[in-house]
Each structure stands twice: as structure tokens, then as C-alpha cells.
C-alpha positions in Angstrom: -9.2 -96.4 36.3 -8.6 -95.7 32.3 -11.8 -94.0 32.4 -11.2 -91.7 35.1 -7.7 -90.9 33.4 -9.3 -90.2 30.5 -12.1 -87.9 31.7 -9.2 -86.3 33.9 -6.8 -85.4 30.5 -10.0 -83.9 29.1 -11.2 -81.7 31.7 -7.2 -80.7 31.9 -7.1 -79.9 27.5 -10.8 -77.7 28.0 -8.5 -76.0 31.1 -5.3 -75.2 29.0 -7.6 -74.1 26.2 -9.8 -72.1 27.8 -6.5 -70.4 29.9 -5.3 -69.7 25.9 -7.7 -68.3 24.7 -8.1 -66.2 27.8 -5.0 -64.8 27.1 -6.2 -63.0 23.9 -8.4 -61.5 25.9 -11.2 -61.7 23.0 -13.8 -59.7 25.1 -11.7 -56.5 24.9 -12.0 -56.1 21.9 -13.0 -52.8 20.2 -16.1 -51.5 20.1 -18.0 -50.9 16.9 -18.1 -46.8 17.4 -14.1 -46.9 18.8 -13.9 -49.3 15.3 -15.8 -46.9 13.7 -14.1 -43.5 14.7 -10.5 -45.3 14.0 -11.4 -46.4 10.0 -12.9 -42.5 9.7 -9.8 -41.1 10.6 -7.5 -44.0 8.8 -9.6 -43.1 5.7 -9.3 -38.9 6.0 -5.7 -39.5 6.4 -5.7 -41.8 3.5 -7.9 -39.6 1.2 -5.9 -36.2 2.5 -2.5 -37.6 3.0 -0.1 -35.1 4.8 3.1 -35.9 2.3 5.2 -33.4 0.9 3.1 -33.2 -2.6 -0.4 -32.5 -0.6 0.4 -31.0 2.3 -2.4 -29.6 4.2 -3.0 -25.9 4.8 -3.5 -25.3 8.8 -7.4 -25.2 9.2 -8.5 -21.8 10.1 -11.1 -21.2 13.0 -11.9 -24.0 15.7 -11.2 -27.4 16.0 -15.0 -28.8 15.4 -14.4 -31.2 12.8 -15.6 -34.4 13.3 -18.6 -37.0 13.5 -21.5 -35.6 15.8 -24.8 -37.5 16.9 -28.2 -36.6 18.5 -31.6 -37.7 18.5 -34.2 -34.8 17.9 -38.2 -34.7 18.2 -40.1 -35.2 15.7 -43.1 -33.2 14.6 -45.6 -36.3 13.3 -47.7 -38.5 15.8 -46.4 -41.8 14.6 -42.5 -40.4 14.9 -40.9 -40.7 18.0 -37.7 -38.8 16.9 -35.2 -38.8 14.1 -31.8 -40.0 14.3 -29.3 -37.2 13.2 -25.6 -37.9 12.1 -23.4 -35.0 11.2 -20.2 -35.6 9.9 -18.0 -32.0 9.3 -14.7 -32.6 7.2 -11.7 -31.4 6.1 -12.1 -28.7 3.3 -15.5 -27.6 5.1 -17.0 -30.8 3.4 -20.1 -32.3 5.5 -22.8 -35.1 5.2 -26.1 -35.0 7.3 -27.6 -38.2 7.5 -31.3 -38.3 9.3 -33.8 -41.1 9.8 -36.9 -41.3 11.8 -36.8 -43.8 14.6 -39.8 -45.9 13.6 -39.1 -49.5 12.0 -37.7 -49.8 8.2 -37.3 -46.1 8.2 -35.1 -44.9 5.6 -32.1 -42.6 5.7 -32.1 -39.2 4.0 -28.7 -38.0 2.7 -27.6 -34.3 2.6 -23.6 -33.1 1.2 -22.4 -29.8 1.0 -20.1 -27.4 2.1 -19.8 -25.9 5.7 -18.9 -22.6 6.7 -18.8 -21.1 10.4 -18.4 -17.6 12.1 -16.3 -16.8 14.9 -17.9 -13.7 15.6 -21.6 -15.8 16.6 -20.1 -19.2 16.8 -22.3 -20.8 13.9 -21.5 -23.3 11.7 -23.8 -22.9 8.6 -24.3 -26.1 6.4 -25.1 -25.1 2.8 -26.4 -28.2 0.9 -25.8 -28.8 -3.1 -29.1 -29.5 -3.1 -31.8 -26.3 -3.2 -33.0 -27.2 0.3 -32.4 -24.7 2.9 -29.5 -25.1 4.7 -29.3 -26.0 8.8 -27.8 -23.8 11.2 -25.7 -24.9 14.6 -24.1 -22.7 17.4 -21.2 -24.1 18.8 -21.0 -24.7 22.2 -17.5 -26.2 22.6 -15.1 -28.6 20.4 -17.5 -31.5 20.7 -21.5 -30.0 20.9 -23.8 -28.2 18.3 -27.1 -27.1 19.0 -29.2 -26.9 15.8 -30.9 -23.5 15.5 -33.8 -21.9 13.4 -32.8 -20.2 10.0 -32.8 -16.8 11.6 -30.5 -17.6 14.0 -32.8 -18.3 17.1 -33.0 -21.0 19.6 -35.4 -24.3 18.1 -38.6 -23.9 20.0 -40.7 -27.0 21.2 -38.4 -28.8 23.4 -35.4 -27.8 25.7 -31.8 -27.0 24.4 -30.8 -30.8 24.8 -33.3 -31.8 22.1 -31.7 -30.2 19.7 -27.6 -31.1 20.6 -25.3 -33.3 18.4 -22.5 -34.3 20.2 -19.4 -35.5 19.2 -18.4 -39.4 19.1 -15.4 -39.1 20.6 -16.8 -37.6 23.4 -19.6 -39.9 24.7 -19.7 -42.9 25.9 -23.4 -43.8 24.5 -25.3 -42.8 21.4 -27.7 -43.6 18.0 -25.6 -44.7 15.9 -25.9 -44.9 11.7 -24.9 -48.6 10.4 -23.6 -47.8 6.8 
């Protein structure tokens, strides 16, 4: 009879337990891109705090800025794409960082400034490196479509092949561990 009392207060503790630590509900927690997008803004805010001795001059032109994703073809046989991450920030600052999907592929780096017309709906990147800089068209607030450096539509692949969307916006995407 002690043994069955026994087995019985047990099962009951892993019960009250297990009802506890329901109640934190530990499998909502965030998820790494909601975690991610939350620490990007947290640091902008802390880098370009809004206080009264570096107040922020209204941004001019559309409300684009953020961190955009896409996977794009890839031109050599033994790449199946590259991974694209596109981050446009405050004082027109960006960083493009690209990586073919194949295994141990490194990342590639690119800073800059950005700069966008209203008239065609470009935003042109402009490296501080000598490389040529990309080109996007902007669709809406939260998708670019990478063009050619005259302005024209990529070729080799449909219009989707060539979109960065923004990570606030959809639900799935590559993502860039740094």
C-alpha cells in the first residue's frame, strides 16, 4: 500500500510540474527572425536615438527601409542559387550580404550608400568599394526587384527570381546567421 502511495505522489509532482511549466507557455516563444527583426530595430533606435540632442530629420521619399531577402539563380553549374540579404538604413546606409547556397559557402559583404528616384522608383546601391553598384525597382513598401545596370528587367528567369522581400512581411525565407 506505501508503494502505491508513493508511485501515486509522484505521478501527482510530474502532473503539477508539467501544468507549471505549461503555464510559461515555453513553445511560444519568439522566433529567431521575429527575435531578429526586434534587436535590429532596438539597435537603430539605440545607435540613432530620437532625443532632443539628435533628433532625426523626417526621411524624404518612401518608406522602404528595412531588411529584405531573396534567393536568386546562379550562373555556375555547381551553384544552385545565392542567398541575398539587403539591409537599407537610416541615412541611406546599406549592407548586401550574398552567399551561394552550396555547403561551407562563404559570405561576401558589400556597404555603401543608397540613393533612390521617385520619378522611376529605383533604389541605386553605390558601394565604397569600386564594384559596380546594383540596381532595384521598387514595387511597394516591402519588395525590390534587382534590375540590370541600364535599368532593364534581369533576363534568364522570371521577375520572382530576382525579388527581395522584406522580413516583416513574410512568413518564410533564407535567412543570414551572423
Amino acid at each position: 500500500m506505501q508503494l502505491i502511495k508513493k508511485q501515486i505522489i509522484q505521478i501527482l509532482t510530474l502532473f503539477i510540474f508539467g501544468s507549471l511549466l505549461s503555464t510559461f507557455n515555453l513553445a511560444s516563444a519568439n522566433s529567431d527572425k521575429d527575435m531578429q527583426d526586434k534587436l535590429l530595430r532596438q539597435r537603430e533606435a539605440l545607435q540613432h536615438g530620437e532625443h532632443a540632442g539628435h533628433r532625426m530629420e523626417p526621411s524624404k521619399g518612401p518608406d522602404f527601409k528595412g531588411v529584405y531577402y531573396g534567393y536568386f539563380p546562379c550562373k555556375e553549374e555547381d551553384c544552385s542559387g545565392i542567398k541575398m540579404t539587403l539591409s537599407l538604413k537610416r541615412n541611406n546606409n546599406y549592407l548586401l550580404v550574398t552567399q551561394p547556397a552550396k555547403p561551407s559557402s562563404r559570405e561576401f559583404y558589400e556597404k555603401g550608400k543608397f540613393t533612390w528616384n521617385d520619378n522611376t522608383r529605383t533604389v541605386v546601391l553605390d558601394p565604397k568599394d569600386e564594384i559596380p553598384g546594383k540596381q532595384y525597382r521598387i514595387v511597394d513598401d516591402a519588395t525590390l526587384i534587382q534590375l540590370n545596370p541600364d535599368g532593364s528587367a534581369m533576363s534568364g528567369g522570371d521577375q520572382d527570381d530576382f525579388t527581395l522581400r522584406r522580413g516583416d512581411t513574410t512568413k518564410s525565407r533564407e535567412m543570414h546567421i551572423h
